[in-house]
N, C-alpha and C positions, 0 to 999 in steps of 0.2 A: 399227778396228771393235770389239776387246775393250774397249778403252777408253771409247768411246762408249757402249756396252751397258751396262759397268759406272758408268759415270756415271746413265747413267738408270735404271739400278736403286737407286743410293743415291738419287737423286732421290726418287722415287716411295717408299720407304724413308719417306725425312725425311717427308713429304707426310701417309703415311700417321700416323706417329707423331704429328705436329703436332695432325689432325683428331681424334685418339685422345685426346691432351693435353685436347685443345677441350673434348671431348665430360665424359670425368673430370673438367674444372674445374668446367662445368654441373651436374654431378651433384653433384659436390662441395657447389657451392655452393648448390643446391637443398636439400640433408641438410642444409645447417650452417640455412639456411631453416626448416627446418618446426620444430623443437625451439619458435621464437616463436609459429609456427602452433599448437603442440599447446597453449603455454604459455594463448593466448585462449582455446580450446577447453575446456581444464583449469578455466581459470578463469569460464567460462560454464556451465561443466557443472551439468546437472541438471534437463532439461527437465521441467515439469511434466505430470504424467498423472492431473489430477485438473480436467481445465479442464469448466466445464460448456460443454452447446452453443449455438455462435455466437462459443468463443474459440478461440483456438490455443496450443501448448503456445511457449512461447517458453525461450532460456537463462536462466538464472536460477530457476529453478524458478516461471515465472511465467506466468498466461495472459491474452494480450490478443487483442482485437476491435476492426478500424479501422474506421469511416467506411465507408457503401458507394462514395462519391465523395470518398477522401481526397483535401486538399490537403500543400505541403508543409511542414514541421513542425507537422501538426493539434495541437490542445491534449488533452491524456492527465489523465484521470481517475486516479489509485491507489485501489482499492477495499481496503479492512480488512475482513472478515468478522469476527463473532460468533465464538463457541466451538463448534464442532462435535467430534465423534465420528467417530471415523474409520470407523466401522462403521455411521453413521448420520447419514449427511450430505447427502441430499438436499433437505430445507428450504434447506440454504446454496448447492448447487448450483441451486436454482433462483432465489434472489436475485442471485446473482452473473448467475444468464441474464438477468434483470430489467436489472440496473444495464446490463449491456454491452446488449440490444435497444436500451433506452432513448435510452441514452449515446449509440449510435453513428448514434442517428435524428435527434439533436441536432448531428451536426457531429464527438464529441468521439471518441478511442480510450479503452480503457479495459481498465488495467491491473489482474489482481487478482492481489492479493500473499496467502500462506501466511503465518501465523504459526507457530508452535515448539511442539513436540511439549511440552505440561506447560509452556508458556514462561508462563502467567499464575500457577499457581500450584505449590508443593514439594508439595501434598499428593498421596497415593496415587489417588485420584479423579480428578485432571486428566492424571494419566499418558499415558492414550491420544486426549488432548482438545490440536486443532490450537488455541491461542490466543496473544494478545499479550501482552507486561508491561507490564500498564495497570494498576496498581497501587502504593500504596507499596512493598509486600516486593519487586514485581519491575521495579522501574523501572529499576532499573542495569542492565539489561539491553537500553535502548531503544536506545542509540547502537551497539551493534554490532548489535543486529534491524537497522535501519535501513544499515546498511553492508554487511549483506547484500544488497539491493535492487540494488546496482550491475550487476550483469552484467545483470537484467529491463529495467531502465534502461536502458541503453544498446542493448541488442536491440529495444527498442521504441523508440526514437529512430533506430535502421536502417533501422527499419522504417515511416519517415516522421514518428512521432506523436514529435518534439520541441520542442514547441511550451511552452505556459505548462502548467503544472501544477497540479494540483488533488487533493483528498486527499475523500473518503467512509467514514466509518466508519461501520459500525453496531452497537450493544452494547458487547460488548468490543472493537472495532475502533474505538465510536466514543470510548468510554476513551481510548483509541491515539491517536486522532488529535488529540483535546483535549488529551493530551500533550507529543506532537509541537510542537503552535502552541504551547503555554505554555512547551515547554523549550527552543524553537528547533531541533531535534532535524533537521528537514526542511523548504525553504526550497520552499515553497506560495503561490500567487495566492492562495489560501481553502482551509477546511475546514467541513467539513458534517459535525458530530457528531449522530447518530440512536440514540435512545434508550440514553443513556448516564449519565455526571455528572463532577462536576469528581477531579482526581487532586490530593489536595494537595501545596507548596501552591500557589493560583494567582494565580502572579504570573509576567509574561511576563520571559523571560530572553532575549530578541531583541523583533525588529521582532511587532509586535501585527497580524497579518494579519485582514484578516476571516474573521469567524466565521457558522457557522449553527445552529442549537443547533436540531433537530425531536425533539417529544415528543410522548406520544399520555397524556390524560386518567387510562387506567385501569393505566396502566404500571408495573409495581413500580420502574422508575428514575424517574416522573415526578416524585418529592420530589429528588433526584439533580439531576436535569435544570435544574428550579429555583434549588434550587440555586446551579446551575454558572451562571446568569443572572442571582444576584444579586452574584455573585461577581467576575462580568465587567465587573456596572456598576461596581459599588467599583472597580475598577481603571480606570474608565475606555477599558474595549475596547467598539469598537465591533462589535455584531454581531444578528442579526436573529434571530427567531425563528418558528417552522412551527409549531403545535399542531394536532390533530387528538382528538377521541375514539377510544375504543378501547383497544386493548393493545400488548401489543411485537410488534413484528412489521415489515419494513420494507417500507409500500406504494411501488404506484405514483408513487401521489400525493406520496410521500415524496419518490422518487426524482426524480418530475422539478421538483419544487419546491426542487429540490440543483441541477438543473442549470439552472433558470432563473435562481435564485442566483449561477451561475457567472457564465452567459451577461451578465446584468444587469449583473456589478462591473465588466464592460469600459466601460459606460458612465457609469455612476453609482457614486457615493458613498453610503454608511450614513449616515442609515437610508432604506432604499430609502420611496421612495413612487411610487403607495399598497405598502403595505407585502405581504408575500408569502401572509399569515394575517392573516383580522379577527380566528381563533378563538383568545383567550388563554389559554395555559396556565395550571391550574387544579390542585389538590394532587387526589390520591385521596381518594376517600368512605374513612373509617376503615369497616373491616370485622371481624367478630368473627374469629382466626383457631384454627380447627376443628382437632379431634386429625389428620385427611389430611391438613393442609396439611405436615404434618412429611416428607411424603416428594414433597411438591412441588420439581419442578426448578427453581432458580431461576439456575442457573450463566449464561445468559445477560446477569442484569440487575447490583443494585448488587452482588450476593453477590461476585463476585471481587474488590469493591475491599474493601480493611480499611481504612479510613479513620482509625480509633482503633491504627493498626501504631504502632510507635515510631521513631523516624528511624532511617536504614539507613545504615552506616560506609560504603560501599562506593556510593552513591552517588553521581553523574553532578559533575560539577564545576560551579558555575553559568555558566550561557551554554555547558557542552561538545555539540559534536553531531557528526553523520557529513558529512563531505564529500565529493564526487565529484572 
């Protein structure tokens, strides 16, 4: 009977140790788990808190807005903002609400992406101004902007909207994004450049995607904009044009003449007919300019680009871009 006794107590012994074993190896192997866990998190980190309403803060420091009836993989807008002020940026927050109501009543999600603290320009003035490097001094800065994008990417393709892709810029955004197409930078169904101009020089260093070039009449980029449309014929890129009167500023009418654009290249080819504007763009009235105009804001239009800069050593390589 001692013997018995002592048999099932080592028993029960073993037993217990075994389930103990079990239990340590789970745990174990759950700790050795999460470090990859943290590593996605790490590298997703940085939810946006600047999303205007109707988006959500995504990783990537990005904010998107799906479809009230998404499907799955919807088609995703990336939205490029202008140059704002951090201290004064409600004009951009309520375009960004624009582009997403719009976008999302069309079918599309839509991504809006942050540009770089001073990222358009080195001077003391753009310090505390969110922009892009749409320019010659800051273009070598495009392919890592652009490679930051990955973690909003990929959280917004989680998040159903992986679908074809599409780029909107406006101002310095749309600088950006006339970029992009011309240096291959970011592989886009189309781009819709709004009141912007060409980044030299422009000659496509990939596939020639379509283009939509919207300008308004009295716009100080609308010489810019022009431009960037005779520029495009010379090369032979096919792309469409929106004109409008008026000034800078990104309408309605802007905005969904971008996504009718989109909508449209699923089924047709450039040049869309009838075409998306009878109204042709047209140069500004010459105007006298007045001792005030000297402390006129002009950082939204051609003023961030230097067009006359002298080529930059440092420089993108031709055809280099960001990959996912």
């Amino acid at each position: 009977m001692i013997r018995r006794a002592f048999l099932g107590t080592a028993a029960l012994l073993l037993a217990s140790s075994v389930a103990v074993g079990l239990y340590v190896h789970r745990r174990s192997s759950q700790t050795m788990e999460e470090p990859e866990a943290l590593r996605e998190d790490d590298e997703d980190a940085g939810a946006a808190n600047w999303c205007a309403a109707g988006l959500v803060p995504v990783n990537g420091n990005g904010c998107l807005a799906k479809p009230a009836d998404p499907v799955k993989d919807a088609p995703l807008i990336l939205y490029l903002h202008g140059i704002y002020d951090q201290r004064a940026d409600g004009e951009e927050l309520d375009r960004q609400r624009r582009v997403a109501k719009l976008g999302t009543a069309r079918g599309f999600a839509v991504l809006a992406l942050r540009g770089l603290e001073g990222g358009c320009s080195p001077d003391p003035e753009f310090a505390t101004k969110w922009c892009w490097p749409s320019n010659e001094r800051t273009a070598a800065r495009g392919p890592e902007t652009v490679a930051q994008w990955k973690p909003a990417l990929r959280a917004a393709a989680r998040d159903g909207a992986g679908g074809r892709r599409y780029v909107l810029g406006f101002s310095n955004g749309g600088f950006f994004a006339g970029l992009l197409a011309v240096r291959g930078w970011f592989d886009a169904e189309a781009f819709a450049v709004g009141n912007a101009g060409p980044v030299e020089p422009v000659h496509a260093l990939g596939a020639k995607r379509p283009l939509l070039l919207m300008s308004a009449d009295e716009d100080s980029s609308q010489e810019g904009m022009m431009r960037l449309d005779d520029e495009l014929t010379r090369e032979d890129w096919l792309h469409e044009n929106y004109a409008r009167t008026g000034t800078h500023e990104l309408t309605d009418d802007e905005i969904d003449a971008a996504l009718t654009f989109f909508v449209r290249l699923r089924e047709e080819k450039l040049p869309l007919t009838p075409p998306l504007s009878s109204h042709r763009p047209k140069a500004r009235e010459p105007r006298v300019v007045e001792e005030a105009d000297a402390t006129l804001d002009t950082s939204e239009g051609p003023a961030d680009v230097t067009t006359a800069a002298p080529a930059i050593e440092d420089a993108p390589e031709p055809g280099q871009r960001a990959t996912f």
